[in-house]
PyMOL Python script that loads the backbone (N, CA, C, O; Angstrom):
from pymol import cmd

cmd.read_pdbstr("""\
ATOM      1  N   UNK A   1     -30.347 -19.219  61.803  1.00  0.00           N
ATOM      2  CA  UNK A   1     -31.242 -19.290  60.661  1.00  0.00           C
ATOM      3  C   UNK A   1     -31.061 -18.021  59.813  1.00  0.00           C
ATOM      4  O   UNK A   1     -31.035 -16.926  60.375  1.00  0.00           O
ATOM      5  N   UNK A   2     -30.929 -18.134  58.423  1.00  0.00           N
ATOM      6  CA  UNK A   2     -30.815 -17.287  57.391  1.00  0.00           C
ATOM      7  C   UNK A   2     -32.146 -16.628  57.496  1.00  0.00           C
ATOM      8  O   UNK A   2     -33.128 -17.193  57.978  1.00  0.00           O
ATOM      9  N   UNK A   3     -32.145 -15.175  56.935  1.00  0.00           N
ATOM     10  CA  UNK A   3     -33.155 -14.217  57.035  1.00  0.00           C
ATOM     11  C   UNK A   3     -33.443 -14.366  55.690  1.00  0.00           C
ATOM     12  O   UNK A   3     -32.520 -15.083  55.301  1.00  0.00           O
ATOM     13  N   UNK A   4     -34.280 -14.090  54.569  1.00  0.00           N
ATOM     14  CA  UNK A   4     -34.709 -13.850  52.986  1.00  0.00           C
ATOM     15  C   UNK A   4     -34.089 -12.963  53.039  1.00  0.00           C
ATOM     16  O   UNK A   4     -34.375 -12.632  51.888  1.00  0.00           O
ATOM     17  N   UNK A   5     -33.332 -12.074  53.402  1.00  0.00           N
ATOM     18  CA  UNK A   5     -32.829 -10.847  53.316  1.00  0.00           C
ATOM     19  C   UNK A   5     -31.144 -11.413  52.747  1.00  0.00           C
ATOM     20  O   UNK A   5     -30.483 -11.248  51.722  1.00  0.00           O
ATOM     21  N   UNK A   6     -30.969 -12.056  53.902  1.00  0.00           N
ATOM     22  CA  UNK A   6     -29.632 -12.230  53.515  1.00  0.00           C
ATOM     23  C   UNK A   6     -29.327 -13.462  52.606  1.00  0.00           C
ATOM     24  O   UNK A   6     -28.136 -13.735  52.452  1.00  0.00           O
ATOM     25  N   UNK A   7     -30.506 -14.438  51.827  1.00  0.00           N
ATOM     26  CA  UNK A   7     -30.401 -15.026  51.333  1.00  0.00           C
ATOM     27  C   UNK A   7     -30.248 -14.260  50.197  1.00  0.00           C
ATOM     28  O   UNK A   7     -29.111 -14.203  49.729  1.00  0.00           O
ATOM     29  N   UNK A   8     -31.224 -13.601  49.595  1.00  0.00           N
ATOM     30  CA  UNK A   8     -30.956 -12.434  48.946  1.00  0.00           C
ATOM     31  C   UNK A   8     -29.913 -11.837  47.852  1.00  0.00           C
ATOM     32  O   UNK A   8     -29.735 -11.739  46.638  1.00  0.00           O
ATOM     33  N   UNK A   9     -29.303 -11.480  49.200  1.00  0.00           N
ATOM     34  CA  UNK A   9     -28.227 -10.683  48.988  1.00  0.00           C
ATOM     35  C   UNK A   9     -27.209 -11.818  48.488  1.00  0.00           C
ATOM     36  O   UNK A   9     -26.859 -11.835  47.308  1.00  0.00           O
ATOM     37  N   UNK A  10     -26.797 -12.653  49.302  1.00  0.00           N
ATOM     38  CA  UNK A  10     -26.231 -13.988  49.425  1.00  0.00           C
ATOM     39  C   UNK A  10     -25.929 -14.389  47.504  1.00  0.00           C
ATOM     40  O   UNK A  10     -24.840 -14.542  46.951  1.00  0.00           O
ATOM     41  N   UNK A  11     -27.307 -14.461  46.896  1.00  0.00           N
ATOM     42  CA  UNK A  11     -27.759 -14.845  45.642  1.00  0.00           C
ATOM     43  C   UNK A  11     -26.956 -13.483  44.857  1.00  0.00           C
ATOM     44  O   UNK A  11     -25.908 -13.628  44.228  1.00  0.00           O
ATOM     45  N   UNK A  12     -27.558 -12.350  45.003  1.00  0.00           N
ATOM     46  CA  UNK A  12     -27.118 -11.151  44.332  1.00  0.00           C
ATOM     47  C   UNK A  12     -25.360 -10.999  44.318  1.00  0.00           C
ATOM     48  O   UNK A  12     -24.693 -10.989  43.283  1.00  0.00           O
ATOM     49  N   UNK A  13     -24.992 -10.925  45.240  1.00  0.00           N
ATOM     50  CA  UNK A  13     -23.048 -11.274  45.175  1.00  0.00           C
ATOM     51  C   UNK A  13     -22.844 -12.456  44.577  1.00  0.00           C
ATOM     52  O   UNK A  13     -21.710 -12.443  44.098  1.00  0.00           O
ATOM     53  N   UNK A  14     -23.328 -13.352  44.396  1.00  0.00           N
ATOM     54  CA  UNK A  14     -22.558 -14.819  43.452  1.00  0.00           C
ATOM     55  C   UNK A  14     -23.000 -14.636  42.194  1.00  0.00           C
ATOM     56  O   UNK A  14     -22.230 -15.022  41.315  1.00  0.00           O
ATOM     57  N   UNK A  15     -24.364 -13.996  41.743  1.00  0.00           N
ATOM     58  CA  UNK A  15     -24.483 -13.340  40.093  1.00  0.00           C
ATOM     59  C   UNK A  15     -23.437 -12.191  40.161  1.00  0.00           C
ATOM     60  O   UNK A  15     -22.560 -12.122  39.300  1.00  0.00           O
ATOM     61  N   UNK A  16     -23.514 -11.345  41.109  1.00  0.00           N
ATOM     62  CA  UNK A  16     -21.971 -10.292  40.718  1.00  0.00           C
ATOM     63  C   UNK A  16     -21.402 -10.616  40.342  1.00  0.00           C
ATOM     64  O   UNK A  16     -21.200 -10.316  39.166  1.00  0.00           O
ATOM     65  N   UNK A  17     -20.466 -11.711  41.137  1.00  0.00           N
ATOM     66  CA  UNK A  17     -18.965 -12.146  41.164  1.00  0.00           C
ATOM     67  C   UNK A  17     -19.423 -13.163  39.648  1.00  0.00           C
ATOM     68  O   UNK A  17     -18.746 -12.802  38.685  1.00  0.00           O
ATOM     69  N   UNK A  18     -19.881 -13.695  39.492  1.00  0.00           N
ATOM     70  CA  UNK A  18     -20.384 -14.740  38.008  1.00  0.00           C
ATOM     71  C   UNK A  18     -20.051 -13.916  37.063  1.00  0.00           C
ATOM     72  O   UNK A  18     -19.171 -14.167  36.240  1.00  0.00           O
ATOM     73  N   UNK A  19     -20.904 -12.574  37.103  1.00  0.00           N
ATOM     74  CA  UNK A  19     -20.728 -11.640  36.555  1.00  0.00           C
ATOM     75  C   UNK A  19     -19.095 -10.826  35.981  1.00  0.00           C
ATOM     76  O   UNK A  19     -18.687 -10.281  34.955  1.00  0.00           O
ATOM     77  N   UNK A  20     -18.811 -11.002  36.705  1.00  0.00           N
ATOM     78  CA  UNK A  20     -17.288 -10.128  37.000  1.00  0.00           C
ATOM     79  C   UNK A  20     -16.392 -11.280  36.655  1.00  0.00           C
ATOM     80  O   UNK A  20     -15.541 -11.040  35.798  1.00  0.00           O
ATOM     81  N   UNK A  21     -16.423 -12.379  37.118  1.00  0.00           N
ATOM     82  CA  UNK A  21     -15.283 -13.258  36.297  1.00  0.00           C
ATOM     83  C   UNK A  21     -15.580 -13.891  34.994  1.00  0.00           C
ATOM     84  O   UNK A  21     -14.954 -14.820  34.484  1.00  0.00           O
ATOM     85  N   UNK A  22     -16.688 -13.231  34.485  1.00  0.00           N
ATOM     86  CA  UNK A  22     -17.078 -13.815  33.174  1.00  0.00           C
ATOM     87  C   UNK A  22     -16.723 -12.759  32.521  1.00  0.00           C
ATOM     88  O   UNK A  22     -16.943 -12.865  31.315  1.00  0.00           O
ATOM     89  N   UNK A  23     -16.343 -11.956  32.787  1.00  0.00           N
ATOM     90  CA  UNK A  23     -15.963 -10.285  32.096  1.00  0.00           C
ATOM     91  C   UNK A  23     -14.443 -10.473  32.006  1.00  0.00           C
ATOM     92  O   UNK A  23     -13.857 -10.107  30.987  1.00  0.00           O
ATOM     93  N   UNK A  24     -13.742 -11.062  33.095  1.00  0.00           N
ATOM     94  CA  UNK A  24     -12.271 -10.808  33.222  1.00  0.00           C
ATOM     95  C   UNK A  24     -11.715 -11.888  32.370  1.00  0.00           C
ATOM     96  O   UNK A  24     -10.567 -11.893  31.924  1.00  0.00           O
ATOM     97  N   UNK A  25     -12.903 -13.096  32.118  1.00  0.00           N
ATOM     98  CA  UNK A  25     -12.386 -14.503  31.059  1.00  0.00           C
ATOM     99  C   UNK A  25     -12.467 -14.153  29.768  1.00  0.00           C
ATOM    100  O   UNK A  25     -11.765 -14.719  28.931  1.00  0.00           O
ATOM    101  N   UNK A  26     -13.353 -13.152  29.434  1.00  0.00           N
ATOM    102  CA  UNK A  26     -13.532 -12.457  28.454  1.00  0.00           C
ATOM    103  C   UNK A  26     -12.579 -11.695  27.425  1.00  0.00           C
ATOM    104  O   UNK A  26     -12.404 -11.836  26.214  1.00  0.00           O
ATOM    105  N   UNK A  27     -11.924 -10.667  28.557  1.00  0.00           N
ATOM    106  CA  UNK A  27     -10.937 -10.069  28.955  1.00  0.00           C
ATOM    107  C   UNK A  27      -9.528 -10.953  28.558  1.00  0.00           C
ATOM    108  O   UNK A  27      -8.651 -10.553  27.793  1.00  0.00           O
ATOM    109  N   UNK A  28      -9.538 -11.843  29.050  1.00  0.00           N
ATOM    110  CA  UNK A  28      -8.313 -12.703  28.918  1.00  0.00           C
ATOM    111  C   UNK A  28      -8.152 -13.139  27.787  1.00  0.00           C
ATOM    112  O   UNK A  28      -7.127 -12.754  27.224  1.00  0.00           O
ATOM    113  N   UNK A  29      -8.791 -13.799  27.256  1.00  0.00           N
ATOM    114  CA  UNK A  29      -9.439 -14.330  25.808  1.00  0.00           C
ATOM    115  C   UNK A  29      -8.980 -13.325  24.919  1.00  0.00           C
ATOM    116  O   UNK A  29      -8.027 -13.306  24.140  1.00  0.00           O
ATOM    117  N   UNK A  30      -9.797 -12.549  25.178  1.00  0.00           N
ATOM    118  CA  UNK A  30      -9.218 -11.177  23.894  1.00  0.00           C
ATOM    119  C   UNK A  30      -8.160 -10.685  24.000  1.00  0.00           C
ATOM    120  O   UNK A  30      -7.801 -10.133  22.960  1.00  0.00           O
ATOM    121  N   UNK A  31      -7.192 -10.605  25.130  1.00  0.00           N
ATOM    122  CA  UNK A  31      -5.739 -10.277  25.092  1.00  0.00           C
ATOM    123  C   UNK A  31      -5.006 -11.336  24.597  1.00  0.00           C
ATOM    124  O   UNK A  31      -4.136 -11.105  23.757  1.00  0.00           O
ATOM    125  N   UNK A  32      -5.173 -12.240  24.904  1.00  0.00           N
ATOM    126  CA  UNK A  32      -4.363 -13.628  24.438  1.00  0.00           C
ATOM    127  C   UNK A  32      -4.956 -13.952  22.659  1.00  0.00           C
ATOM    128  O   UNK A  32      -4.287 -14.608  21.860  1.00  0.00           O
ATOM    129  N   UNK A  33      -6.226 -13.371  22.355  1.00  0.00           N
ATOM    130  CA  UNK A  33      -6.062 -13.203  20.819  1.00  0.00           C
ATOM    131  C   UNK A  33      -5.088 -12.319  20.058  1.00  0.00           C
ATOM    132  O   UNK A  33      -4.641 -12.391  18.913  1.00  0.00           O
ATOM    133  N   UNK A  34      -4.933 -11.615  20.878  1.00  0.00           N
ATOM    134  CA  UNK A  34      -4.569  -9.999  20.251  1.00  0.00           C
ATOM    135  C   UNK A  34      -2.858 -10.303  20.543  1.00  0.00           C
ATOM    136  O   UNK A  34      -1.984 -10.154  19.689  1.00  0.00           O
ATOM    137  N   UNK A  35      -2.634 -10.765  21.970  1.00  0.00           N
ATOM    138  CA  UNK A  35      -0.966 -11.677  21.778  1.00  0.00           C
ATOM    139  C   UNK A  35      -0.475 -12.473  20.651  1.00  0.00           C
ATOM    140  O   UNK A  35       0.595 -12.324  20.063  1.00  0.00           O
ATOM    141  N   UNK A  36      -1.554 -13.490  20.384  1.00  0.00           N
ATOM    142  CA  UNK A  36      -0.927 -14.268  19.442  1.00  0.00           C
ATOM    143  C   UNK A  36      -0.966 -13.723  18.389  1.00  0.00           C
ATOM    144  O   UNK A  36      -0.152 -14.182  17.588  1.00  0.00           O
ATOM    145  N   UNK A  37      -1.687 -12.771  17.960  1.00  0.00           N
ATOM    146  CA  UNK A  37      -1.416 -11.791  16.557  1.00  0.00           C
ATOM    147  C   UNK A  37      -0.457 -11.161  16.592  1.00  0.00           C
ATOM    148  O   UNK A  37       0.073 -11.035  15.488  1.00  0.00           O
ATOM    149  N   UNK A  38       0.253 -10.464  17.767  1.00  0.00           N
ATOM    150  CA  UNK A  38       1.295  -9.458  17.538  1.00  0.00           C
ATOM    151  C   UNK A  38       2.481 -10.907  17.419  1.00  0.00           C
ATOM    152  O   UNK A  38       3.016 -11.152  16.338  1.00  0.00           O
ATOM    153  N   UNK A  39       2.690 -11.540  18.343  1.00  0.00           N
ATOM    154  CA  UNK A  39       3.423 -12.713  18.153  1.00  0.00           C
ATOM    155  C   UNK A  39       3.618 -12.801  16.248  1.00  0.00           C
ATOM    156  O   UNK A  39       4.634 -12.429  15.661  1.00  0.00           O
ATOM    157  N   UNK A  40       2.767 -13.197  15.785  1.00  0.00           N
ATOM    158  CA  UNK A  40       2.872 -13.457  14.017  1.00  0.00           C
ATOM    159  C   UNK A  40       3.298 -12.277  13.532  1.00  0.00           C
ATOM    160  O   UNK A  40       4.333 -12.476  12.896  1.00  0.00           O
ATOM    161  N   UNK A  41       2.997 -11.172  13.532  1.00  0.00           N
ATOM    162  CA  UNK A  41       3.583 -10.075  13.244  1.00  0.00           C
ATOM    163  C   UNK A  41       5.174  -9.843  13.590  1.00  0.00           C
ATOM    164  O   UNK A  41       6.082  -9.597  12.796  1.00  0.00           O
ATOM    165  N   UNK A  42       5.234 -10.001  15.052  1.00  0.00           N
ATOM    166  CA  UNK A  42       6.703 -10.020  14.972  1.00  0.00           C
ATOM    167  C   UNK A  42       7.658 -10.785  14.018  1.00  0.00           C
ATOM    168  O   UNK A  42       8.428 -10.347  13.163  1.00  0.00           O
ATOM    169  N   UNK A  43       7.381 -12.076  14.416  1.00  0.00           N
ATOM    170  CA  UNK A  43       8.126 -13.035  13.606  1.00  0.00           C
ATOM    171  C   UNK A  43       8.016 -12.687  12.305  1.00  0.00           C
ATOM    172  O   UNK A  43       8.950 -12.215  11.657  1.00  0.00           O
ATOM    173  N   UNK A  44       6.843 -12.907  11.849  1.00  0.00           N
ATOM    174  CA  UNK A  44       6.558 -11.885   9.944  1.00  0.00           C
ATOM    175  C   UNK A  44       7.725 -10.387   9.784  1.00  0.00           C
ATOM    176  O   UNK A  44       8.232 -10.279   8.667  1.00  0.00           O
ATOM    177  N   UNK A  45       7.924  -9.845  10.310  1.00  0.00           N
ATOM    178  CA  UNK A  45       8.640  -8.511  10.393  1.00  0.00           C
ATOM    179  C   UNK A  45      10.551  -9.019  10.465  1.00  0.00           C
ATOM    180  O   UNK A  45      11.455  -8.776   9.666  1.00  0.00           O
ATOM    181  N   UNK A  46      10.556  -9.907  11.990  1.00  0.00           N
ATOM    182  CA  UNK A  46      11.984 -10.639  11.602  1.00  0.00           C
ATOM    183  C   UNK A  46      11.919 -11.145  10.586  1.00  0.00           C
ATOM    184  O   UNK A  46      11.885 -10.154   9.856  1.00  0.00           O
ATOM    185  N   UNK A  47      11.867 -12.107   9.850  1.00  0.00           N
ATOM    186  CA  UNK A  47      11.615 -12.645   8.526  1.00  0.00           C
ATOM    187  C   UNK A  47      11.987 -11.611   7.504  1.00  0.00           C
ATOM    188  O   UNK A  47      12.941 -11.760   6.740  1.00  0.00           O
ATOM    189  N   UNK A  48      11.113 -10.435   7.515  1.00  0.00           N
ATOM    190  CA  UNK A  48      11.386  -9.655   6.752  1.00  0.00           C
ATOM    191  C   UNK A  48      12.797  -9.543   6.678  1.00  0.00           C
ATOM    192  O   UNK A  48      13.433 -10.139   5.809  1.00  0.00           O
ATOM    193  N   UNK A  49      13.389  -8.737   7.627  1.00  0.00           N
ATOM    194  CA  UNK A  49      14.210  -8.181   8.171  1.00  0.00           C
ATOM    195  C   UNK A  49      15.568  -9.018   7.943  1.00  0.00           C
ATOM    196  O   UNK A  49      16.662  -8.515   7.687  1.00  0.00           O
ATOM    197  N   UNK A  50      15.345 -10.118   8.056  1.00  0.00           N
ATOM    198  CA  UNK A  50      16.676 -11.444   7.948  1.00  0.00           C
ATOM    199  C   UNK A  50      16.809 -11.848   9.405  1.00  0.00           C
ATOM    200  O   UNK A  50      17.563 -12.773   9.707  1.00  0.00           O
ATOM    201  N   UNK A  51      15.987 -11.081  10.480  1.00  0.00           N
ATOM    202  CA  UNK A  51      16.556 -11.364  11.902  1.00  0.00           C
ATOM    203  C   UNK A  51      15.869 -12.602  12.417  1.00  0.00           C
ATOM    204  O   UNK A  51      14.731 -13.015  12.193  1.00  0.00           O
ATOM    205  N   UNK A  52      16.824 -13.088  13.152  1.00  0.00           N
ATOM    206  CA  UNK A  52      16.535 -14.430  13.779  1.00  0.00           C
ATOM    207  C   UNK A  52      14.970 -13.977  14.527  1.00  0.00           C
ATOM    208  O   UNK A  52      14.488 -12.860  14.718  1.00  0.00           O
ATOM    209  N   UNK A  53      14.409 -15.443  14.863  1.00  0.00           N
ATOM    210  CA  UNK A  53      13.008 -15.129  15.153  1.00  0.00           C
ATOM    211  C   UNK A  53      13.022 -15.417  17.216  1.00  0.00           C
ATOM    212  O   UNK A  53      13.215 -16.466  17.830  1.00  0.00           O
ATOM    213  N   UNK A  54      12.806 -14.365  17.618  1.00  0.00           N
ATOM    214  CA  UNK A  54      12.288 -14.541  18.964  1.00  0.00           C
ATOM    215  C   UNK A  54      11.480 -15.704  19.503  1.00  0.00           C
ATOM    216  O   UNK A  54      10.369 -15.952  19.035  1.00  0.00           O
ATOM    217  N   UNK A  55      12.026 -16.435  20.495  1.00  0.00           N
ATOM    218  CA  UNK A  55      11.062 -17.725  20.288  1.00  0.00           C
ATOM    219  C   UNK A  55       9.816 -17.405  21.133  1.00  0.00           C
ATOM    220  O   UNK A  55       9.848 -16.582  22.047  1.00  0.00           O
ATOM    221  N   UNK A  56       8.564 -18.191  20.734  1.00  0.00           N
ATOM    222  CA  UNK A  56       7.332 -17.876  21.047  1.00  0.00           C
ATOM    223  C   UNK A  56       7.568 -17.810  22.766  1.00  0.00           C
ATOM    224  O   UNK A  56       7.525 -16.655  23.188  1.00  0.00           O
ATOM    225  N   UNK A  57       7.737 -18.551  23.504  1.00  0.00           N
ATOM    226  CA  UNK A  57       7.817 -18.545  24.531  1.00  0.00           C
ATOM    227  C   UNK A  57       8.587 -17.157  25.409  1.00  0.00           C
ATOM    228  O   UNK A  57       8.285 -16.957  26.586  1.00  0.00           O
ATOM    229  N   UNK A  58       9.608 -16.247  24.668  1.00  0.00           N
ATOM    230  CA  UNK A  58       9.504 -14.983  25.597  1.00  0.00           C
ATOM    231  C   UNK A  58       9.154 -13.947  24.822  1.00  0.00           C
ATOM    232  O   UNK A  58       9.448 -12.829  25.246  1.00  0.00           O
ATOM    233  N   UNK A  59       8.580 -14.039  23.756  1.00  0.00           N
ATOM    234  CA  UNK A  59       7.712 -13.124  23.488  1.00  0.00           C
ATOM    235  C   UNK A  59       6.132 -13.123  24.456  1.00  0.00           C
ATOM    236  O   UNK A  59       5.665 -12.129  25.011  1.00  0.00           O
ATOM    237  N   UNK A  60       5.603 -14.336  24.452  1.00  0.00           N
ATOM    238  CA  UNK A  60       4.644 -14.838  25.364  1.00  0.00           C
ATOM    239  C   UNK A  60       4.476 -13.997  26.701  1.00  0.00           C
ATOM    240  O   UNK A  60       3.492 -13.318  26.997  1.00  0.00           O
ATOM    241  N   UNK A  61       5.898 -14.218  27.624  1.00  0.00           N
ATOM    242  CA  UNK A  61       6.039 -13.497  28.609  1.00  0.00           C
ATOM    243  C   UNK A  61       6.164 -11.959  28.604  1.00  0.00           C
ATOM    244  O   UNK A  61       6.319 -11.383  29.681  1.00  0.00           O
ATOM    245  N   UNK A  62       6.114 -11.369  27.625  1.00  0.00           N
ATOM    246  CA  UNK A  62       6.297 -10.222  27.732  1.00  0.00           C
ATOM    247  C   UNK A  62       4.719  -9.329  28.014  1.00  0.00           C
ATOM    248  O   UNK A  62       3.621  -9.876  27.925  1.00  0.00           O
ATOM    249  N   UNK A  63       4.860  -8.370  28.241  1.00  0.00           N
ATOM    250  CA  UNK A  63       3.565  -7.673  28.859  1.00  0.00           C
ATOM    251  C   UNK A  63       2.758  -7.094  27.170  1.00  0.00           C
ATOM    252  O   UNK A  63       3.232  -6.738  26.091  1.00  0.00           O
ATOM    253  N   UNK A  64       1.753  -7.210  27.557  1.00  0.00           N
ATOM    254  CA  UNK A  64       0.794  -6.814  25.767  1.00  0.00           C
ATOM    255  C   UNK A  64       1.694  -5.629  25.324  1.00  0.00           C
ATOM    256  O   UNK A  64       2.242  -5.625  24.221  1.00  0.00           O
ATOM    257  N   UNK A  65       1.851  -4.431  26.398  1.00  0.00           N
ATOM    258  CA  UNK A  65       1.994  -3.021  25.856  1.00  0.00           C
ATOM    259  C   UNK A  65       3.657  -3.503  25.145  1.00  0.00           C
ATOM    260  O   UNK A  65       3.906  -3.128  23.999  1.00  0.00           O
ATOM    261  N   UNK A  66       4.563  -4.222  25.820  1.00  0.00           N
ATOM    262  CA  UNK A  66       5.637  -3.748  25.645  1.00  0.00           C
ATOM    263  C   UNK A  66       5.780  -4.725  24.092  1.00  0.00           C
ATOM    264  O   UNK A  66       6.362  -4.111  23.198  1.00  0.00           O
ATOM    265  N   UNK A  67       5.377  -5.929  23.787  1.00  0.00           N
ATOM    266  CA  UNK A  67       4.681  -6.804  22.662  1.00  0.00           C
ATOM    267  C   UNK A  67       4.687  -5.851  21.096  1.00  0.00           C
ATOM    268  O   UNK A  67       5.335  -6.030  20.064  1.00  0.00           O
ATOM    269  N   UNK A  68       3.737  -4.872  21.445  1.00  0.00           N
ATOM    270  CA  UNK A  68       3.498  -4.134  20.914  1.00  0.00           C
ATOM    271  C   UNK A  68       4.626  -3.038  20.493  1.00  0.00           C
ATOM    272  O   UNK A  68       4.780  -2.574  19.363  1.00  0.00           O
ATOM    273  N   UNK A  69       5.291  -2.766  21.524  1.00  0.00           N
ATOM    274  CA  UNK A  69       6.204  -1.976  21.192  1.00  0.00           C
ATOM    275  C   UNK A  69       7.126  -2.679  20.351  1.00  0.00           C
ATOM    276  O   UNK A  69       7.695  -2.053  19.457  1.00  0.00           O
ATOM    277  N   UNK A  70       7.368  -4.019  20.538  1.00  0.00           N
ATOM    278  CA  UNK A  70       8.514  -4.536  19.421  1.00  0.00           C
ATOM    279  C   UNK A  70       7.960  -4.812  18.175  1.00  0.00           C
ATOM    280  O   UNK A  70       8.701  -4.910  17.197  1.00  0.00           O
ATOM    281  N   UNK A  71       6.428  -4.989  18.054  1.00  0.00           N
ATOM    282  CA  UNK A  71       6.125  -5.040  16.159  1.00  0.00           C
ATOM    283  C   UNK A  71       6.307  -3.670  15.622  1.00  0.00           C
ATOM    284  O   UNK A  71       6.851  -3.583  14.521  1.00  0.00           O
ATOM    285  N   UNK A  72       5.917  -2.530  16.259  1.00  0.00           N
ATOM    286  CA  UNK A  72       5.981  -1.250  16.048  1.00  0.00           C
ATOM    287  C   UNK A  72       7.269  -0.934  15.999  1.00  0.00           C
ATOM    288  O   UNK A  72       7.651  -0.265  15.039  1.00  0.00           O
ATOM    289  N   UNK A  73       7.856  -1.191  16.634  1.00  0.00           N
ATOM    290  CA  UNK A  73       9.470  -1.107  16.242  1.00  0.00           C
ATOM    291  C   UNK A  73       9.875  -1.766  14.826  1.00  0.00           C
ATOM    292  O   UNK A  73      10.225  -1.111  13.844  1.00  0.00           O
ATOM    293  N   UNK A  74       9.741  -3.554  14.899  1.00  0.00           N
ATOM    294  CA  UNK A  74      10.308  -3.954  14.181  1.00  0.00           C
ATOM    295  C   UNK A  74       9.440  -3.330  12.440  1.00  0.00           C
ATOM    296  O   UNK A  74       9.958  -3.630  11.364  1.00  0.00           O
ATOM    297  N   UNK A  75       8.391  -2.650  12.502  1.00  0.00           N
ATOM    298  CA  UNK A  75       7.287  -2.236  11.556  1.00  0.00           C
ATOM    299  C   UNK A  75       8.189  -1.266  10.741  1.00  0.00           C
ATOM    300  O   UNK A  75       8.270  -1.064   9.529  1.00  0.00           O
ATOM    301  N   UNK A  76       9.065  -0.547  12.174  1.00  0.00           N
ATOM    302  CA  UNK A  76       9.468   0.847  11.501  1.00  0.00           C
ATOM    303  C   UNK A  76      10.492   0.411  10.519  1.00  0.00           C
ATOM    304  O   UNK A  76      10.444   0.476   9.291  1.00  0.00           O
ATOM    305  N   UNK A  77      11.505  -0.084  11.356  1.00  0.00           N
ATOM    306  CA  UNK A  77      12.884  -0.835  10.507  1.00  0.00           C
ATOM    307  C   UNK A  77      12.397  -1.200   9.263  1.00  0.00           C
ATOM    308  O   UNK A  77      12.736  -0.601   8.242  1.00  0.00           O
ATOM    309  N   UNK A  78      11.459  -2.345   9.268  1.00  0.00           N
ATOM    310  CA  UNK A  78      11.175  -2.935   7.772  1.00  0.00           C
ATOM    311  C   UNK A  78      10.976  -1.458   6.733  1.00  0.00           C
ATOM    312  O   UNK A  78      11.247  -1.402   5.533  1.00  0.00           O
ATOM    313  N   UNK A  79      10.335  -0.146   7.740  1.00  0.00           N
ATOM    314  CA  UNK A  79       9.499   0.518   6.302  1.00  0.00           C
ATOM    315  C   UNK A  79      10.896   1.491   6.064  1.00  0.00           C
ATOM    316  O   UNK A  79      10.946   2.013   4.950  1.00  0.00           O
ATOM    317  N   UNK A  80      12.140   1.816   7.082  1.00  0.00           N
ATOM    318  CA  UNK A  80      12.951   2.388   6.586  1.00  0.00           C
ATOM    319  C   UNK A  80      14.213   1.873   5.747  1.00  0.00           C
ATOM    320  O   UNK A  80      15.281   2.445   5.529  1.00  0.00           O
ATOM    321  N   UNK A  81      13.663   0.353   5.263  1.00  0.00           N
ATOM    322  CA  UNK A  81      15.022  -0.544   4.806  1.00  0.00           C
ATOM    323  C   UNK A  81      14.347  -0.316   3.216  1.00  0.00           C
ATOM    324  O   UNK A  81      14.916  -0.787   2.231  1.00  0.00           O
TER     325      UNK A  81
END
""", "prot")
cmd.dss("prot")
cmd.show_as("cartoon", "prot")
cmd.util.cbc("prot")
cmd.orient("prot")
């Protein structure tokens, strides 16, 4: 037989964890906004540029930071042409 104690508690860890994966969906959401923006940017920048366009799918796979590093790259090229 369950104690109120550990029912409790029981209750208090499943609002945590509710808690905590509603933060990390959150989380996800807003990186995968912020992907598909650098995504348009890239391609907008090839375009510029005349360069063939990276297809969505391994830009996709690539990690946010490194994402980033290729609009910032491709940013620079456009502003030194």
């Amino acid at each position: 037989m369950l104690k109120q104690s550990d029912i409790e508690r029981e209750r208090y860890e499943a609002r945590l964890k509710a808690e905590r994966d509603r933060g990390s969906s959150l989380l996800a959401a807003e990186q995968r906004g912020e992907q598909r923006t650098l995504i348009r940017y890239v391609h907008l920048f090839q375009d510029m540029l005349k360069c063939p366009r990276t297809a969505p799918e391994t830009l996709l796979a690539l990690p946010l930071a490194e994402l980033q590093a290729l609009a910032d790259q491709l940013e620079a090229e456009l502003r030194r042409t």
